[in-house]
N, C-alpha and C positions, 0 to 999 in steps of 0.2 A: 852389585846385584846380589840383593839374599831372599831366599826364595822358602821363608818361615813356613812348614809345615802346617797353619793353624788357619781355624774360620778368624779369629779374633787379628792376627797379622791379616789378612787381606781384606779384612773392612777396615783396619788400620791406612792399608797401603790404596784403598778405594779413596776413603776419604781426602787422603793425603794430595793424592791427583785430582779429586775434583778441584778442591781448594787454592792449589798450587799452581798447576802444571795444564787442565783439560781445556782452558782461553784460549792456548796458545796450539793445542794441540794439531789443529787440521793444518795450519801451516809448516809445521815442522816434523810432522808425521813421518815423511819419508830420508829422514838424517837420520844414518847412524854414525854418532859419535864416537859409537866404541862401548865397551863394557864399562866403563866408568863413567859413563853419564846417559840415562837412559830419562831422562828428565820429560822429553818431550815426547813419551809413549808412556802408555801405561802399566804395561809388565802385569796386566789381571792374565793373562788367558789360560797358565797354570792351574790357578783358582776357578776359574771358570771351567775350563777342560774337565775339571774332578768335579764339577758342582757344590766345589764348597760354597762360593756365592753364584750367583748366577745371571743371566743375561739382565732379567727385568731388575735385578736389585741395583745391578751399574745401572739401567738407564734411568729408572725410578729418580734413584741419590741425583742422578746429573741434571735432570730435571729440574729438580729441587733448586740447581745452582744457574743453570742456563735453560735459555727459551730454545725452543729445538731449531730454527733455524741459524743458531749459533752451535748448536754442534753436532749437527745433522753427521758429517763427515764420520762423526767417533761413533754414535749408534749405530751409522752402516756396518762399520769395522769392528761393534760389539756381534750383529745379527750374518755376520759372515760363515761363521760353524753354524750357527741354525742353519741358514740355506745349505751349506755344503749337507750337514747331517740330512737335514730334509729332500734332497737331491740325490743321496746314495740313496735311502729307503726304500724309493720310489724306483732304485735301479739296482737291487743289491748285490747281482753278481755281477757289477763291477769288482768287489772288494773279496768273492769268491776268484774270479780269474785272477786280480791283481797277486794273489798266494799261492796258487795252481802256478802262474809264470816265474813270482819268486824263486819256489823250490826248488824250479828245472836250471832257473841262470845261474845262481849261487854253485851250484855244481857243476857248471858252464866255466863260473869267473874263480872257482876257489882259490887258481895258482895264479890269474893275471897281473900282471907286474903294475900295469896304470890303474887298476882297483884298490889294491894292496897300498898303493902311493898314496892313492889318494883318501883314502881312509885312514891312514899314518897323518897325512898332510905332511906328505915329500914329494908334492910336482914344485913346477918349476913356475909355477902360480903363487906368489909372495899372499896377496889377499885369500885365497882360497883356502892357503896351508895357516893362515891367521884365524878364521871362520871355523878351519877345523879344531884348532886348541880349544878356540873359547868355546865352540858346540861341546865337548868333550868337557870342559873345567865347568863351564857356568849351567847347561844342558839347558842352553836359550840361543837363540838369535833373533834379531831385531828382522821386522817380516819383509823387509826390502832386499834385507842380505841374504834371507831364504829363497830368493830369486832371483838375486845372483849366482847362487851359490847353485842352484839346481839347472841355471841353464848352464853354466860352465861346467858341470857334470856331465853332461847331457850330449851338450854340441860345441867344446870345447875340448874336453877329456873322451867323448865319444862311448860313454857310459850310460847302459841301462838306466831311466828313470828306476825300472823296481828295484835296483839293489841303492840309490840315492834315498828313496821314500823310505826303506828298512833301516839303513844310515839313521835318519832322523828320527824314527818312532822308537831308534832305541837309544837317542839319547834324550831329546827333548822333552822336558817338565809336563809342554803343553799338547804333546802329539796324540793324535787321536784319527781316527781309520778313514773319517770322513777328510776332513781338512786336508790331512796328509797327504793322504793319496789321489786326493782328485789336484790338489796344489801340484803336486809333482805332473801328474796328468794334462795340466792348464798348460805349466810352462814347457813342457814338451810335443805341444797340438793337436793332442790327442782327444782333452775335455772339451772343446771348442774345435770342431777337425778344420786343420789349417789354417789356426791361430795361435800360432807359439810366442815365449818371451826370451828376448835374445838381451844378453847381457851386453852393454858395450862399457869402453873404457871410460868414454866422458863422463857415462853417468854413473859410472864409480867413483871416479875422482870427486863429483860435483857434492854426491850424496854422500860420502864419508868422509867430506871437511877437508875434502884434499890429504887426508890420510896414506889410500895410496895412488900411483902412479905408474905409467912404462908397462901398462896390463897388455901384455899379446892372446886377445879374444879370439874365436873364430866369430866374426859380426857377421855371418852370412849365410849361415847353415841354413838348410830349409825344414821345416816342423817335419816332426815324427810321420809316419802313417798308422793307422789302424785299421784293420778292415769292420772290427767286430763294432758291430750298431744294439744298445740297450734299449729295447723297449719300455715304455714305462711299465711299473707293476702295478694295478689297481689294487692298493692296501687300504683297508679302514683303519685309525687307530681311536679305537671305541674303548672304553677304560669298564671294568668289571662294572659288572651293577651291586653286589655286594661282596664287601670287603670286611663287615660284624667279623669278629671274634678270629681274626685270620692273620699268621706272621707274613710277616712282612721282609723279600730280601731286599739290599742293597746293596751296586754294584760298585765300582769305583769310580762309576760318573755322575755321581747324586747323593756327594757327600754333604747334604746339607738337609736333613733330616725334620729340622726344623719350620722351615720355610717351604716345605712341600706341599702341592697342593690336596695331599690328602686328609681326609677328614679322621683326625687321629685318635679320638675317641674309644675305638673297639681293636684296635691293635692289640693283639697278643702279646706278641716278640718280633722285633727286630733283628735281622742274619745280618751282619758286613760282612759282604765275599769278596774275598781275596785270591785272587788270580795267581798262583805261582809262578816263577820265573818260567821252571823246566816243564810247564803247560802252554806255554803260548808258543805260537807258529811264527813269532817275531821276540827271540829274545832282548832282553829290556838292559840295562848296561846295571852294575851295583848299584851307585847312585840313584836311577829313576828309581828300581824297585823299592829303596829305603823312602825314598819322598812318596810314592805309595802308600807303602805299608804306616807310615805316621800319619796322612792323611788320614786314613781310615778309624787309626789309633784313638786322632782326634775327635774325628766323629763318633767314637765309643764312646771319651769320658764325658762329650758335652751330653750324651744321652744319660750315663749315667750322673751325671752330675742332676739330671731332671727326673729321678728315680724313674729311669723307662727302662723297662727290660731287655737287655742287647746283649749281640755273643759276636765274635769274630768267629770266622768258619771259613774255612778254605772249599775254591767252587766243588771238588769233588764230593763234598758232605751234603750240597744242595739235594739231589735224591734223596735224601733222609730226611726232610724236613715237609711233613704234610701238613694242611691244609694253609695253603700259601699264594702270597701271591709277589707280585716284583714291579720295581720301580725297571720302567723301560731299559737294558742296557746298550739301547743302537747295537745298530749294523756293527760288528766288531769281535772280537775275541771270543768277550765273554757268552754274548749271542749264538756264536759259533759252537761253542762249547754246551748250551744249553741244548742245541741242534741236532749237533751231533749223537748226543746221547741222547734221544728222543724226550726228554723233560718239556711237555707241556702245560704252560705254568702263565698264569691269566698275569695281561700287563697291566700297567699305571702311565697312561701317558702323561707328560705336563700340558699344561694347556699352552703354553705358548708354542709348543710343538704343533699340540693339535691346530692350533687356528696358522703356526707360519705355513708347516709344510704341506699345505694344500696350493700351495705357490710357489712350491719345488721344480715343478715342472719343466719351466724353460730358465732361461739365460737369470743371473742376478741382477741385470739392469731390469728384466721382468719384475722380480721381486722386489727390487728396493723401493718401488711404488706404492706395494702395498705395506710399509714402513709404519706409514702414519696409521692405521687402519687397526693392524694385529695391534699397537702399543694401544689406542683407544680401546678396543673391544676388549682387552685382557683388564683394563684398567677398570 
């Protein structure tokens, strides 16, 4: 698994999979083989996470290759962070409490001996303590092992979902505020009240090729509770009416500059903000932040390579930059940050936002209906 910083590697690594590997994919989706063969997934959602490429350019290409009732299965599992993003939006202080609870546990668990283990990957869990090297070496996990991996945190090790969802957004290529934390949320019964996902041994054995074996689960825990209920937020997302002669930021979820759906004509200048390590409420591991920081890199020289005017700036410079406007940064860090310091600063939504997450509202099996619907109207 190598995880090339660049737009040009992941339309490399798109293509490769439509071509290859996407026939096969709905059957084989849920194997992992392990880090050395990842054949029958696709490995975009790093790229996708940062918006180097983005949702409609995988379905578009796939299209191209197969009729969609042949791989229906993979555009649901391309539009799964839409819904999820689209689903916090509509409920955002979920991802304000989920931080607010963070802070208080981590202070809670600093010196706990089965956190400390398990974060090492020293229990007495052979797969688990495997999940956590390669999270740690490769900062991926194939998305079946991510739910293994979080119920046996959970109801297994008897561990806090939030200090498990912090685990992963600080190591993972692909984590992101939505996905993350409502995932961790799913499989502990909290996003679904009293429907959780319980890990068992079979289906480890069966889904990792009999890799491994002799797994002592707890198969029987009963889901989380929560008592707190989100109502929805009635949000517009209504995009500026004029953007003439105005920079333009971008955050680190819309590195693809190119392919945006703005009319780019009367752009100014171009910001890429960059998020510091010692700014965020969820520190990021070496690694992530370097795969960051080159994504962005990247998206600088393919601007300048198109003589367009562009600066790297760090978020606390954003106050200094007048008459402006910003490519949406979701519910997340940089949002927070923008919030916090009172900067109000006219959004850019995508369209494929504006037309999924109006169908945010309920359950994903709600959503995947209107599947076919968003991909015609965008189209």
């Amino acid at each position: 698994m190598n995880f090339n910083p660049s737009r040009v590697e992941a339309l490399n690594h798109l293509d490769n999979f439509i071509e290859n590997n996407l026939a096969e994919y709905s059957k084989l989706r849920n194997f992992d083989f392990g880090p050395s063969n990842r054949s029958n997934i696709s490995c975009l959602s790093p790229y996708i996470t940062h918006g180097v490429i983005n949702e409609l350019e995988v379905i578009e290409k796939s299209l191209k290759k197969f009729p969609f009732s042949k791989i229906e299965k993979f555009i649901q599992e391309v539009l799964w962070r839409v819904y999820w993003k689209g689903w916090l939006e509509l409920r955002p202080n979920v991802w304000t409490d989920y931080l607010i609870e963070l802070k208080k546990i981590k202070n809670d668990y600093r010196e706990n001996k089965t956190y400390l283990n398990a974060i090492d990957g020293k229990t007495n869990i052979d797969c688990f303590n495997q999940w956590v090297i390669e999270l740690k070496e490769n900062n991926y996990l194939h998305n079946h092992t991510r739910m293994w991996f979080a119920s046996i945190w959970i109801f297994t090790l008897d561990l806090p979902w939030q200090l498990g969802a912090e685990f992963f957004m600080k190591h993972l290529y692909d984590g992101d505020s939505a996905s993350n934390t409502l995932g961790w949320r799913w499989v502990a019964g909290i996003q679904t009240q009293g429907k959780h996902y319980l890990a068992s041994e079979w289906n480890i054995k069966k889904f990792t090729n009999n890799r491994f074996e002799n797994i002592k689960l707890n198969e029987n825990a009963p889901p989380k509770v929560s008592e707190k209920i989100y109502p929805l937020n009635k949000k517009e997302f209504n995009n500026p009416t004029n953007i003439e002669e105005k920079n333009l930021l971008i955050f680190e979820n819309n590195l693809s500059y190119e392919i945006s759906d703005i009319n780019k004509d009367n752009i100014e200048k171009i910001y890429l903000v960059f998020y510091k390590n010692e700014q965020r409420s969820i520190k990021l591991s070496d690694k992530l932040s370097k795969f960051k920081s080159d994504l962005i890199e990247d998206q600088r020289r393919r601007l300048k390579d198109k003589s367009i005017n562009c600066e790297i700036i760090d978020i606390t410079e954003v106050k200094n930059i007048n008459n402006c406007f910003a490519l949406y940064p979701n519910v997340g860090e940089s949002l927070d940050y923008l919030n916090l310091n009172n900067l109000k600063i006219p959004f850019f939504y995508r369209k494929l936002d504006q037309l999924a997450w109006q169908y945010c509202n309920k359950g994903f099996f709600n959503f995947k209906n209107y599947i076919p619907k968003i991909i015609s109207s965008i189209n």
